[in-house]
N, C-alpha and C positions, 0 to 999 in steps of 0.2 A: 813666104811661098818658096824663095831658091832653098831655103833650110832644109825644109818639107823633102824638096824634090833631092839636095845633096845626102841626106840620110836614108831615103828610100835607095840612090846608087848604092851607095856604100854597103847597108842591108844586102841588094842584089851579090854585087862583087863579094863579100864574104861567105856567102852560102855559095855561091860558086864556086871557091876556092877549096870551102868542106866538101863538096860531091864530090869535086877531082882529086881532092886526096884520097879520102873514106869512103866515096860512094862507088867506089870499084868493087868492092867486094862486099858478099854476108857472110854470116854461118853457115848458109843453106847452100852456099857453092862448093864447101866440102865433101867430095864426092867418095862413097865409101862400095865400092865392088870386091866382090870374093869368087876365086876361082877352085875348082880342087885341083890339085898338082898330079894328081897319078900316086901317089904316092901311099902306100898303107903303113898304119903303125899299128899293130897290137890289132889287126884286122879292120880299124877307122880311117876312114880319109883322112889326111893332110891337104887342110884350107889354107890357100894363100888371101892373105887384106892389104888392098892395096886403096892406101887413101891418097886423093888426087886432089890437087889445089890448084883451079882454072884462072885464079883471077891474077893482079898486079902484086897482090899486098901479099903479105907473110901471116900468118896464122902461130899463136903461142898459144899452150897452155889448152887444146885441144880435149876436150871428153867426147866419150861416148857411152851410151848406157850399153849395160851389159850384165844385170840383173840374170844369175843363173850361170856366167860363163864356167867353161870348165875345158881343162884340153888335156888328153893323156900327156904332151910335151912339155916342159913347162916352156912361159914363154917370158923372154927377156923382161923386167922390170924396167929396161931402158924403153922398150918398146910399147909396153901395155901392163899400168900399174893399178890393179883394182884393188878399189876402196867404197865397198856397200856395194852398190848396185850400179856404181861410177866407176870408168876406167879411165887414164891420164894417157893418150897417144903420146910418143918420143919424148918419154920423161919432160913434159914440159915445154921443149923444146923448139923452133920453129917446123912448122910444114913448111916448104919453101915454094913459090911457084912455079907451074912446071913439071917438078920433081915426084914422084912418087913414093909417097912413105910405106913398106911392105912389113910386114909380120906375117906368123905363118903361125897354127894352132893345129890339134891334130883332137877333132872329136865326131862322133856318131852325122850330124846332121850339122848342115851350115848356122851359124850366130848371127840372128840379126841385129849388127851393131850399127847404131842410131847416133848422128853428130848431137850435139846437146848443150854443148856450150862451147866458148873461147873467146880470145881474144886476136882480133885484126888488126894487124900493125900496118901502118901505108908510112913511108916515109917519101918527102917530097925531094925532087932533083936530085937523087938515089938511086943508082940504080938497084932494081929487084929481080 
């Protein structure tokens, strides 16, 4: 019976341990807004994307779909690398918390770019 009940603690405190590291953050907290700046190229707006990362953790390796994009400017490959109908945010790179990752595109009508996958990095007694 103490087994029973020492393995049932143990069970609790590790899934505990997983929520407080990893359960701060989803994919779905990746927050994607676009403004237009004012600005005209070639008589199109210039869109600014600004993806915003709310939670503790770091985000890598960030997609969004983006099937169809197109921008008279081009736009940095560091910033926005498509491949199909998938684009790669900051070459890979962390979103950081906090911080705002921006690109800017220059075409007819706003893109609706859609978070779609990555990965969430939680690092413990780290700060982020």
């Amino acid at each position: 019976m103490a087994s029973n009940a020492c393995k049932l603690l143990c069970l609790v405190l590790f899934l505990s341990f997983v929520a407080r590291g990893y359960g701060l953050c989803a994919l779905s907290y990746l927050n994607v807004k676009q403004t237009k700046t004012g600005r005209l190229v070639q008589n199109k707006p210039e869109w600014e994307v600004r993806v915003r990362n709310p939670c503790k953790c770091r985000f890598q390796y960030a997609k969004v779909s983006c099937a169809g994009f197109q921008s008279v400017t081009p736009v940095p490959t560091s910033s926005l690398s498509k491949s199909g109908d998938i684009c790669l945010l900051n070459a890979g790179n962390f979103i950081f918390p906090q911080v705002d990752f921006v690109f800017k595109y220059v075409w007819d009508t706003m893109f609706d770019f859609k978070v779609i996958d990555g990965v969430i990095v939680c690092y413990r007694d780290v700060p982020v």
